[in-house]
Backbone bond lengths (Angstrom), bond angles and torsions (degrees), N, CA, C in turn:
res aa  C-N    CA-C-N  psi(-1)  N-CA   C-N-CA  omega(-1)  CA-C   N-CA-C  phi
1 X - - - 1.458 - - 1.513 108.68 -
2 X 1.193 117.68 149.05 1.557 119.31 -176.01 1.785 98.07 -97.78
3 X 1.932 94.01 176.25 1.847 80.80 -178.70 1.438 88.57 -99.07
4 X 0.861 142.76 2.88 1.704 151.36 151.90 1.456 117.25 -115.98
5 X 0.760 104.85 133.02 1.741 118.62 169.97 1.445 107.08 -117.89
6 X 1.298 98.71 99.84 1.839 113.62 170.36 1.489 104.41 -78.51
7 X 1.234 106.49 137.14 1.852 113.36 149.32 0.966 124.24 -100.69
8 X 1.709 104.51 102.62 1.613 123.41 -155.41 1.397 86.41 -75.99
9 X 1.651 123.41 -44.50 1.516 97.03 -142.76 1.468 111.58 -103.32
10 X 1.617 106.33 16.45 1.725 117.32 144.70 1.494 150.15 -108.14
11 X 1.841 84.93 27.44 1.711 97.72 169.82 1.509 113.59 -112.76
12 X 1.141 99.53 174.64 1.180 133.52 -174.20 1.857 102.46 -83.49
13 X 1.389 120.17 177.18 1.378 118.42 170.97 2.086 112.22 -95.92
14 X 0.672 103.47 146.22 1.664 100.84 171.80 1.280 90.45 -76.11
15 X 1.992 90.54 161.88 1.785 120.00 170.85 1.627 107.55 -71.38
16 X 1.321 118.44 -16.64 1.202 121.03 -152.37 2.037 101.21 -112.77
17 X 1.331 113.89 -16.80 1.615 114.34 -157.17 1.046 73.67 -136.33
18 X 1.840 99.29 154.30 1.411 122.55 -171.34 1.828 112.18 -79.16
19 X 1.270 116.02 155.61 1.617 113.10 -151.71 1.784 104.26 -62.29
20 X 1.465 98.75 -11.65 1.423 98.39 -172.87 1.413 107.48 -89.66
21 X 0.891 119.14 30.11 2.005 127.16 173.79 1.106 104.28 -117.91
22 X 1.210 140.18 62.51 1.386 146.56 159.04 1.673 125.92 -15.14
23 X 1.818 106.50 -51.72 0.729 139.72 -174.34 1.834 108.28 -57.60
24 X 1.462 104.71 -65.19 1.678 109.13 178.12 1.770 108.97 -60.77
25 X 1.081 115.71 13.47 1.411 111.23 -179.45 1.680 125.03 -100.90
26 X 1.219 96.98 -9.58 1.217 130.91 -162.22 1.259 117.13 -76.99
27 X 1.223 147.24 159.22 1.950 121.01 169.17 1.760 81.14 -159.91
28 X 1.183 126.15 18.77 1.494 116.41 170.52 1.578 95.69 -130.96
29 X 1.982 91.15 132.14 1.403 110.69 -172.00 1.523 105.98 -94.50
30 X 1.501 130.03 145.31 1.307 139.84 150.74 1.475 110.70 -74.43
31 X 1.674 108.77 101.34 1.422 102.76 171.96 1.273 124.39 -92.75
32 X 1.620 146.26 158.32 1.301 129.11 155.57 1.449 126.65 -67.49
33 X 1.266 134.10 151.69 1.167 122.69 -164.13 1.424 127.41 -67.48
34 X 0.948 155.14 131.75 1.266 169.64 155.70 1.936 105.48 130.51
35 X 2.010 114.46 28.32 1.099 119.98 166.43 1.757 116.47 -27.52
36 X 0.759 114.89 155.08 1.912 121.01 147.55 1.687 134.52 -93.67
37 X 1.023 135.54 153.69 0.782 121.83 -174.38 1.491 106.94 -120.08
38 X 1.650 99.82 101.98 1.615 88.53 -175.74 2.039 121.10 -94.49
39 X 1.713 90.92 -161.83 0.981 98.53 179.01 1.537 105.61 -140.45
40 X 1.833 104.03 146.97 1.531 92.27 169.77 1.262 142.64 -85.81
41 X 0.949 150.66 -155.59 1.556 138.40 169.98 1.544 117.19 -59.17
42 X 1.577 98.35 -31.23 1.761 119.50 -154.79 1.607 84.23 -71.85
43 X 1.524 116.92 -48.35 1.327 121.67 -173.46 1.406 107.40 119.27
44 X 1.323 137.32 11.22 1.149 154.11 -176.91 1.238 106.87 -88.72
45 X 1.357 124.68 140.04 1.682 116.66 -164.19 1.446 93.45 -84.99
46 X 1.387 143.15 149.13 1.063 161.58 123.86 1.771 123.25 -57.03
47 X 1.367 110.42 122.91 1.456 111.37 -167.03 1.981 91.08 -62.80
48 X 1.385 77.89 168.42 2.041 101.14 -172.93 1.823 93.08 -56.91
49 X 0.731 116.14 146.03 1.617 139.20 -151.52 1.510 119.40 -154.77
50 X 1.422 106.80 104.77 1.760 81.13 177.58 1.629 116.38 -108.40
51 X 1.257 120.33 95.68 1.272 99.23 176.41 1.174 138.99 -61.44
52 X 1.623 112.53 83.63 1.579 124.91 -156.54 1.659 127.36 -96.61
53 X 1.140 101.61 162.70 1.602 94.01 174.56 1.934 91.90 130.68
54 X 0.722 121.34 168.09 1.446 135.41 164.37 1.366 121.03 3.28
55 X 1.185 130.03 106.34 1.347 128.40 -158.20 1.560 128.14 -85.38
56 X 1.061 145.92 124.43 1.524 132.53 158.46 1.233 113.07 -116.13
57 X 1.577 137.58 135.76 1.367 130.24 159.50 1.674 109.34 -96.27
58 X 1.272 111.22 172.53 1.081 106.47 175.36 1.814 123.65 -90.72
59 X 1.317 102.43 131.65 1.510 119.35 172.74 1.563 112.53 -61.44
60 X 1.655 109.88 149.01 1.501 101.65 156.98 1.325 119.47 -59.86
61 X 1.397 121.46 160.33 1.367 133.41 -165.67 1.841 87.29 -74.47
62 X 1.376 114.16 171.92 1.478 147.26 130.01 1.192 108.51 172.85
63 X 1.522 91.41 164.88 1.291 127.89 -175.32 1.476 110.79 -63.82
64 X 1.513 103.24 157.44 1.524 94.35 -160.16 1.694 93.58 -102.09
65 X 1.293 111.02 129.80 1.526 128.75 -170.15 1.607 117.49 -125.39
66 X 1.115 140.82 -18.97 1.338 135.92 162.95 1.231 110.43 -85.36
67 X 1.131 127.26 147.02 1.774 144.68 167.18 1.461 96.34 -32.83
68 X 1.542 110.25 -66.15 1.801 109.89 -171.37 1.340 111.74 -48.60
69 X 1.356 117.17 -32.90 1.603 125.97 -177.68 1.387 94.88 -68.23
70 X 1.211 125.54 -55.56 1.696 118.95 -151.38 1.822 89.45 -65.49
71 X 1.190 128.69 -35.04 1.516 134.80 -154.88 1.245 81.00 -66.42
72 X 1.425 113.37 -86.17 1.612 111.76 -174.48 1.425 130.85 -26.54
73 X 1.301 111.04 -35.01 1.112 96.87 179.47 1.546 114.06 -106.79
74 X 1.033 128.70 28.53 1.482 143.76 110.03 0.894 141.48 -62.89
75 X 1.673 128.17 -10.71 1.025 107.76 154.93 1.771 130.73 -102.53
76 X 1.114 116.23 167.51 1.916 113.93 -169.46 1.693 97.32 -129.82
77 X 1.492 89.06 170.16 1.330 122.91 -163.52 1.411 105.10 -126.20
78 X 1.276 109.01 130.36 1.754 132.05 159.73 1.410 108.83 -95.80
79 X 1.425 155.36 129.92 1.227 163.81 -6.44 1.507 98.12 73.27
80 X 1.755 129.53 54.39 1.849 116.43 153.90 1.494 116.00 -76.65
81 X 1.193 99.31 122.41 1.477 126.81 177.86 1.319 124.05 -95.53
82 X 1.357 142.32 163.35 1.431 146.81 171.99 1.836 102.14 -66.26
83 X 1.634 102.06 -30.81 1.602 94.31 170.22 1.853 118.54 -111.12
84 X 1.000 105.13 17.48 1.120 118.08 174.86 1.384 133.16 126.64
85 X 1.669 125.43 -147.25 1.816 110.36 -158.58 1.493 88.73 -119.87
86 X 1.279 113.68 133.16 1.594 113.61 168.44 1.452 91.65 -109.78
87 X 1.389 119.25 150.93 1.676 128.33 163.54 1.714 100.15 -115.85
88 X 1.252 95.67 145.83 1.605 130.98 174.63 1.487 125.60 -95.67
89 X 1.060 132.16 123.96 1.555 101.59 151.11 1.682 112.66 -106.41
90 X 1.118 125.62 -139.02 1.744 112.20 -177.89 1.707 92.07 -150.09
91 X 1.014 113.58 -174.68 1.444 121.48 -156.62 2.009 96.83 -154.34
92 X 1.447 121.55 47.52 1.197 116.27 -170.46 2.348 107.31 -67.37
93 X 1.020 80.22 -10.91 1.613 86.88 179.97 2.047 101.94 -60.52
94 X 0.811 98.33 -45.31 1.683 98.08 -171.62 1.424 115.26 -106.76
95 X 1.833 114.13 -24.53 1.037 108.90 170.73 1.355 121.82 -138.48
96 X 1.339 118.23 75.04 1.664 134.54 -165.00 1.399 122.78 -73.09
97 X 0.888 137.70 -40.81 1.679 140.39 128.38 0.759 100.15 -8.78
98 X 1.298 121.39 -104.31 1.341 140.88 -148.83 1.270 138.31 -38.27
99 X 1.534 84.78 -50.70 1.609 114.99 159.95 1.273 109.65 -63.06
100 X 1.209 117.72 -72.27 1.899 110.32 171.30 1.326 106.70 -15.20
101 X 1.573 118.74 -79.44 1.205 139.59 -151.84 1.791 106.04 -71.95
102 X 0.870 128.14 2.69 1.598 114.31 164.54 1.538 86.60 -137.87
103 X 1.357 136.64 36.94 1.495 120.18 129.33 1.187 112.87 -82.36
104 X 1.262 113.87 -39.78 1.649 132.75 -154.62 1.957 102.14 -70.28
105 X 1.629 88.00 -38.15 1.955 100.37 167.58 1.543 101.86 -60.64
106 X 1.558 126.00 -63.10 0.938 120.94 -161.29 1.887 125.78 -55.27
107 X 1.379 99.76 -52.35 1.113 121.42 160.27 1.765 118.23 -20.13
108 X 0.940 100.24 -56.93 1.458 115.40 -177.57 1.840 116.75 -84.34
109 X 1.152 87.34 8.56 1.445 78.59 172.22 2.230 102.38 79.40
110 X 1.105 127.05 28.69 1.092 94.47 -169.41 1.821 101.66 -99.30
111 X 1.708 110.60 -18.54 1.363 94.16 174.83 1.350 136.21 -105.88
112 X 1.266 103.24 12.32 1.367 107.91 160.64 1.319 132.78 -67.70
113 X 1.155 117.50 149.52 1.859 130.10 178.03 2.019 90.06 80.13
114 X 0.892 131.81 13.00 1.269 135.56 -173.95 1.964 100.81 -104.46
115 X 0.997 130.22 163.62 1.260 146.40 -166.68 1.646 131.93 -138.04
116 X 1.150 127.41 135.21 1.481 120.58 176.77 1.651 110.15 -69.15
117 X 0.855 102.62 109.24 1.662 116.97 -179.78 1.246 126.27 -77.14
118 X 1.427 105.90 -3.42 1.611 100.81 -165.28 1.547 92.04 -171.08
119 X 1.060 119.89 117.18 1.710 153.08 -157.47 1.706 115.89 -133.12
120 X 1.185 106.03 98.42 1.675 107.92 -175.03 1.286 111.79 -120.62
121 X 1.461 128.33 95.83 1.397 122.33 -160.19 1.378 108.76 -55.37
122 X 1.600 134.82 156.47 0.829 176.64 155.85 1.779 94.59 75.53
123 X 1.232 127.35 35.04 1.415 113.65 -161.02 2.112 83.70 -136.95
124 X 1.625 126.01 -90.00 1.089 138.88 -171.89 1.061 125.24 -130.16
125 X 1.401 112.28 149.76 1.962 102.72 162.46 1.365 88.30 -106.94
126 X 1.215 117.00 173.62 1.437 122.65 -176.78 1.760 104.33 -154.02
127 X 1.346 100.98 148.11 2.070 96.47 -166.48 1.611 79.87 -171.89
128 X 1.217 110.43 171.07 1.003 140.29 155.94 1.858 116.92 130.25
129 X 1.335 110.37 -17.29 1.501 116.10 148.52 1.121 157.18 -63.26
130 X 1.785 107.52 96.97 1.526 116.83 -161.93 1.556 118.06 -37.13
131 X 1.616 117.03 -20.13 1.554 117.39 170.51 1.531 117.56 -44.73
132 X 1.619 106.61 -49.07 0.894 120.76 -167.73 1.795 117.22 -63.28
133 X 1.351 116.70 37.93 1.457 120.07 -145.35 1.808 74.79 -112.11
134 X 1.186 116.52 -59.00 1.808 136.92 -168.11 1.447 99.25 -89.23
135 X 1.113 125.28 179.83 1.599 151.72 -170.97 1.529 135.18 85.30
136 X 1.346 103.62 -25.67 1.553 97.27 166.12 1.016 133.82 -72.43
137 X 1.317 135.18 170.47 1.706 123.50 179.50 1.607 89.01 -91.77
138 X 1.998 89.07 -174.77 1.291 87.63 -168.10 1.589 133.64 -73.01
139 X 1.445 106.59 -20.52 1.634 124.40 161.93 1.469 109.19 -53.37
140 X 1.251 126.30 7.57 1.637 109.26 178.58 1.553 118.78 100.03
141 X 1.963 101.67 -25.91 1.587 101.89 -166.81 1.067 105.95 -107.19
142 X 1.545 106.81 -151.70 1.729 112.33 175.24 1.439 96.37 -92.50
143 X 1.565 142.95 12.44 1.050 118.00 168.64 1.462 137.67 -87.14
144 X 0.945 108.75 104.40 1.610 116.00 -159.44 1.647 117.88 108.35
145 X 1.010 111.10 27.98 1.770 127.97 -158.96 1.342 109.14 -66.02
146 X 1.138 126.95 155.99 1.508 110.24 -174.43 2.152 95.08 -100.33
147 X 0.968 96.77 104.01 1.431 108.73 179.30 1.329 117.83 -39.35
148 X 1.592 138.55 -66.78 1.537 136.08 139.29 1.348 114.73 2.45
149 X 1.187 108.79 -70.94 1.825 118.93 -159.54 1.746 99.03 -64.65
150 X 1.440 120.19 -43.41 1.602 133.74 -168.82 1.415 98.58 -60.51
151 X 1.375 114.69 -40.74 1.461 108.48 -160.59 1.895 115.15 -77.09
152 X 1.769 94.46 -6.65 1.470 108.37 -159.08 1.473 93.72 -92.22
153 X 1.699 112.27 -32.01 1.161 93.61 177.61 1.407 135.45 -69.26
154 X 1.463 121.56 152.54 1.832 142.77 -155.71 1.305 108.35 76.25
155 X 1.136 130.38 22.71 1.671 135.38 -163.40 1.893 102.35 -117.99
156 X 1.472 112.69 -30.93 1.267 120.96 -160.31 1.690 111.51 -81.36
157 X 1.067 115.58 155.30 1.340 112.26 162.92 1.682 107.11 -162.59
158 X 1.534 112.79 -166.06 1.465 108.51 168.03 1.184 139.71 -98.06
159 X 1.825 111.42 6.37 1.615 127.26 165.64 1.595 91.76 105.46
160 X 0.894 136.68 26.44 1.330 128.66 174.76 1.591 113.01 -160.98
161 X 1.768 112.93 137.97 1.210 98.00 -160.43 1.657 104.71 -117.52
162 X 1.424 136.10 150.66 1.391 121.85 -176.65 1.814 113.24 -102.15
163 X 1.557 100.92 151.78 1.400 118.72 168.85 1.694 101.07 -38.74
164 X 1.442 114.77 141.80 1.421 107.39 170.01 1.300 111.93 -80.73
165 X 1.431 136.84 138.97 1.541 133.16 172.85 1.321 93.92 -117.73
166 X 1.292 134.36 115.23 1.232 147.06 -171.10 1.285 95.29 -133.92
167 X 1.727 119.47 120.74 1.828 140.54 -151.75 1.164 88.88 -139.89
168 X 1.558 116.68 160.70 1.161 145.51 161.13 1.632 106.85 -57.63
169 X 1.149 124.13 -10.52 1.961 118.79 -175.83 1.276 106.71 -70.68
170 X 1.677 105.72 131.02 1.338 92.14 171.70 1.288 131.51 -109.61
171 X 1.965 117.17 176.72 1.609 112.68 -154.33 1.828 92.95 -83.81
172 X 1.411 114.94 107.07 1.338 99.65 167.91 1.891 111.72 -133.16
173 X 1.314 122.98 -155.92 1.464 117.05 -171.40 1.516 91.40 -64.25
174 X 1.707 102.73 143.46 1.616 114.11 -177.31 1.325 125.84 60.12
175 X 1.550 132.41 2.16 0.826 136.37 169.16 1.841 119.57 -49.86
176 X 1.436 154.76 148.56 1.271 142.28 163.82 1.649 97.20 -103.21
177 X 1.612 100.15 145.83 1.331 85.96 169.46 2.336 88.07 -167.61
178 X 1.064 81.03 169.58 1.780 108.83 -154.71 1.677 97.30 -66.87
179 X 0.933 144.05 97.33 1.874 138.42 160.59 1.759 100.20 -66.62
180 X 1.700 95.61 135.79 1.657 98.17 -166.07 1.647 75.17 -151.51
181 X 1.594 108.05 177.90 1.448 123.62 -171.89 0.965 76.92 -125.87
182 X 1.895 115.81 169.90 1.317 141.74 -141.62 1.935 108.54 -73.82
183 X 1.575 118.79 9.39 0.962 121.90 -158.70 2.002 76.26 -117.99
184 X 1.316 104.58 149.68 1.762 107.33 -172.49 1.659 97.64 -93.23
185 X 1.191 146.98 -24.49 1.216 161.44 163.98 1.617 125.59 -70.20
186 X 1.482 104.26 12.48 1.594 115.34 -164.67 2.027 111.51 -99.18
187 X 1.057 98.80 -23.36 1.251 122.12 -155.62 2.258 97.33 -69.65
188 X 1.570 95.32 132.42 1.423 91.31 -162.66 1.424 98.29 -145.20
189 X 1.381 130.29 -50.77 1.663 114.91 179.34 1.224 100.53 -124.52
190 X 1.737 113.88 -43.58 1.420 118.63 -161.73 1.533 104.99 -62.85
191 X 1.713 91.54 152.04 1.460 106.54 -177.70 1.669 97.36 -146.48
192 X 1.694 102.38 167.55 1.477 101.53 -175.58 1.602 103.42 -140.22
193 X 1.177 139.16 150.26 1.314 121.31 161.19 1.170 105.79 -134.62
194 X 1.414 102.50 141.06 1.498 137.88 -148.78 1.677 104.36 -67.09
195 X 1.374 134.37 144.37 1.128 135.85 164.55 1.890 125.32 -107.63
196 X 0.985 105.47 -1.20 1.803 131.44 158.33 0.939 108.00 -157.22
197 X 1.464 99.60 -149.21 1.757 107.72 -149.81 1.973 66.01 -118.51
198 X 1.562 93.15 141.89 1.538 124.20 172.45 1.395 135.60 -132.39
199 X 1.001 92.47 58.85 1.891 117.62 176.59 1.527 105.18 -7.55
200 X 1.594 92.65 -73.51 1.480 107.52 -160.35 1.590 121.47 -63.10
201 X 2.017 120.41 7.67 1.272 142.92 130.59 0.822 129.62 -57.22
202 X 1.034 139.54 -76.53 1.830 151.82 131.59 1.609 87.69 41.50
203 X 1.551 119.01 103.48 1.425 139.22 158.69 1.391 115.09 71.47
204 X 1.391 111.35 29.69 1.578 135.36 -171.13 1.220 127.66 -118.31
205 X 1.627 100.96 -23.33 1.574 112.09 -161.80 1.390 97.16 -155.91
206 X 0.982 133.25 142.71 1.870 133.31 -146.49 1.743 86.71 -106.17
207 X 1.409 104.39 108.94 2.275 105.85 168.19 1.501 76.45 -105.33
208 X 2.045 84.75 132.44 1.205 117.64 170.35 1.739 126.10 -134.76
209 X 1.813 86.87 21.79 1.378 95.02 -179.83 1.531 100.25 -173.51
210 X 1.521 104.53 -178.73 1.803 108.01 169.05 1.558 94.57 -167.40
211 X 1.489 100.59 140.29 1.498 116.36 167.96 1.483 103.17 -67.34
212 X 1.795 89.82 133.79 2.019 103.88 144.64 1.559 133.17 -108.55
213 X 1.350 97.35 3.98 1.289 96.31 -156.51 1.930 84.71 -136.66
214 X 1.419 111.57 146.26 1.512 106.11 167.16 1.427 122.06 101.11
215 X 0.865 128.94 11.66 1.728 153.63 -169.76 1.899 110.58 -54.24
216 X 1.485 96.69 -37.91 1.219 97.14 177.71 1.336 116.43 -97.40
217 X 1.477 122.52 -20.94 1.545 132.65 176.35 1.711 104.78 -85.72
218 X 1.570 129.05 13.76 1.154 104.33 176.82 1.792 99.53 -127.11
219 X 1.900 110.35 -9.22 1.373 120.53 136.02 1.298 116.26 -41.12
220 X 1.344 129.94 -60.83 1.427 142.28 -163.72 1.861 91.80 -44.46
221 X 1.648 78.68 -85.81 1.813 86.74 -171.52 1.447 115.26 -27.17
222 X 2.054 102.53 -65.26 1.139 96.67 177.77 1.780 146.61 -15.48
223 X 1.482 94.26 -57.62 1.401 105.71 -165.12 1.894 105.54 -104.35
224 X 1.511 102.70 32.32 1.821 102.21 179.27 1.338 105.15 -71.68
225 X 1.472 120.82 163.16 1.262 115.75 -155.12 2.189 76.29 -87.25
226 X 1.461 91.05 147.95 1.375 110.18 148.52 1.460 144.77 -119.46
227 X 1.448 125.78 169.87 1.620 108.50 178.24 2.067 97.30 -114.52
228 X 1.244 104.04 169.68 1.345 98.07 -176.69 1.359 120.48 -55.46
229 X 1.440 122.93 138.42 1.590 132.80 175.81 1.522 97.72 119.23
230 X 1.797 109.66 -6.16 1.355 105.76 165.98 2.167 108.54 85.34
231 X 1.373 105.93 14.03 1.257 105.81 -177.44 1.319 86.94 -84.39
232 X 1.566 89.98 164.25 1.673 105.05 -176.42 1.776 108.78 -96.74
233 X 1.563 137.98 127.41 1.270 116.31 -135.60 1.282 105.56 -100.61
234 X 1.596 109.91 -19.72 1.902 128.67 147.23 1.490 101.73 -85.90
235 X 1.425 107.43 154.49 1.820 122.36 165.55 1.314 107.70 -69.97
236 X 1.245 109.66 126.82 1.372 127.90 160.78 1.715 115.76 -103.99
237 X 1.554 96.40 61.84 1.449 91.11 173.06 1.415 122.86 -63.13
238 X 2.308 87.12 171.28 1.228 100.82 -172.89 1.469 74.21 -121.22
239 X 1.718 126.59 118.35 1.052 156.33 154.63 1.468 106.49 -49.44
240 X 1.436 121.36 -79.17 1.323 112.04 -167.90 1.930 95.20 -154.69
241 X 1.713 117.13 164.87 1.383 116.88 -167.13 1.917 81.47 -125.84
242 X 0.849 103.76 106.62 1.727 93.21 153.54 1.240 120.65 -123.27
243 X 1.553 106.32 143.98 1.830 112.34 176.43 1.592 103.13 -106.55
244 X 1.308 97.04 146.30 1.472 114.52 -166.06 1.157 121.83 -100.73
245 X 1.341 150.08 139.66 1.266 131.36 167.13 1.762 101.85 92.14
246 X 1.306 126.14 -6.38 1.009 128.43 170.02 1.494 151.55 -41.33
């Protein structure tokens, strides 16, 4: 499942991507059923949206009480970007899986050279799909894009899907939190971080972390120009993921 489902083969072309991208032309999402209907920070309704792909719900809260817990949550995350370094810390108290499980990605190299694919001003950036490795042309943009690769992106993950831990934390600016399809158990690499505070998330989507560091580089991303379907129309890479303190 993608964390968007575009309907490539009922759009139009964007002003901005070449006519043969069907896909960027588009501004109506295919959701799976039991979508949400959110809202953005601004307060402006946002059409039905699925932030899909790999699922987490949220866990009951506790406190973090084993040694391995206290480690984890000592250690942090760098996020280097094409616009710069966001830092993380993690939240293994409410969401311990999870957290495990996209250090254990990171570690290995799996999200680097990978990109935020999907940019919704004042609402998310969203990345964490190895698709997102190919598709731009060679200038960086969608011009000249390799059409195949575009359509793959929100589709990718790492073959394995996590328990939902769905916590009392809430989705606000810098928040990290899990992109899953309409099933709460779907959620597998993709991740999104939050650009306000998002109510209408709140015990829906597993936050398993929050930025401290990077405030103005996740504005940057935030607000890159996009074409419809919410792709970003320059790369907003994800350079490299490192965990700290490791």
């Amino acid at each position: 499942l993608r964390i968007l489902l575009i309907s490539l083969a009922a759009c139009g072309a964007s002003a901005f991507a070449p006519a043969s991208l069907p896909s960027l032309g588009c501004h109506r999402a295919l959701t799976c059923s039991g979508a949400l209907s959110l809202r953005a920070a601004s307060g402006e309704a946002v059409p039905r949206r699925t932030l899909v792909e790999g699922a987490v719900a949220f866990g009951a809260a506790a406190a973090v009480g084993s040694p391995q817990e206290a480690r984890a949550a000592e250690e942090t995350m760098t996020i280097s970007t094409t616009a710069g370094d966001m830092e993380f810390e993690f939240w293994p108290d409410v969401a311990p899986k999870t957290v495990e499980s996209f250090k254990k990605l990171a570690k290995t190299g799996y999200f680097d050279g990978q990109a935020f694919h999907r940019v919704i001003k004042g609402f998310v950036i969203q990345g964490g799909d190895p698709n997102s490795k190919t598709g731009y042309g060679p200038s960086g943009t969608l011009e000249g894009a390799n059409i195949g690769a575009v359509k793959k992106w929100g589709t990718g993950g790492p073959g394995f899907n996590l328990k939902a831990e769905f916590n009392p934390r809430k989705h606000e600016f810098g928040v990290l939190s899990m992109a899953r399809s309409a099933n709460p158990d779907s959620a597998g690499s993709q991740f999104f971080v939050c650009l306000g505070s998002l109510a209408s998330l709140d015990n829906k989507y597993t936050t398993f972390g929050k930025m401290t560091k990077g405030d103005e580089v996740l504005k940057k991303i935030g607000s890159c120009k996009t074409v419809k379907g919410d792709y970003p129309y320059e790369r907003q890479g994800i350079e490299k993921v490192t965990i700290n303190g490791a």
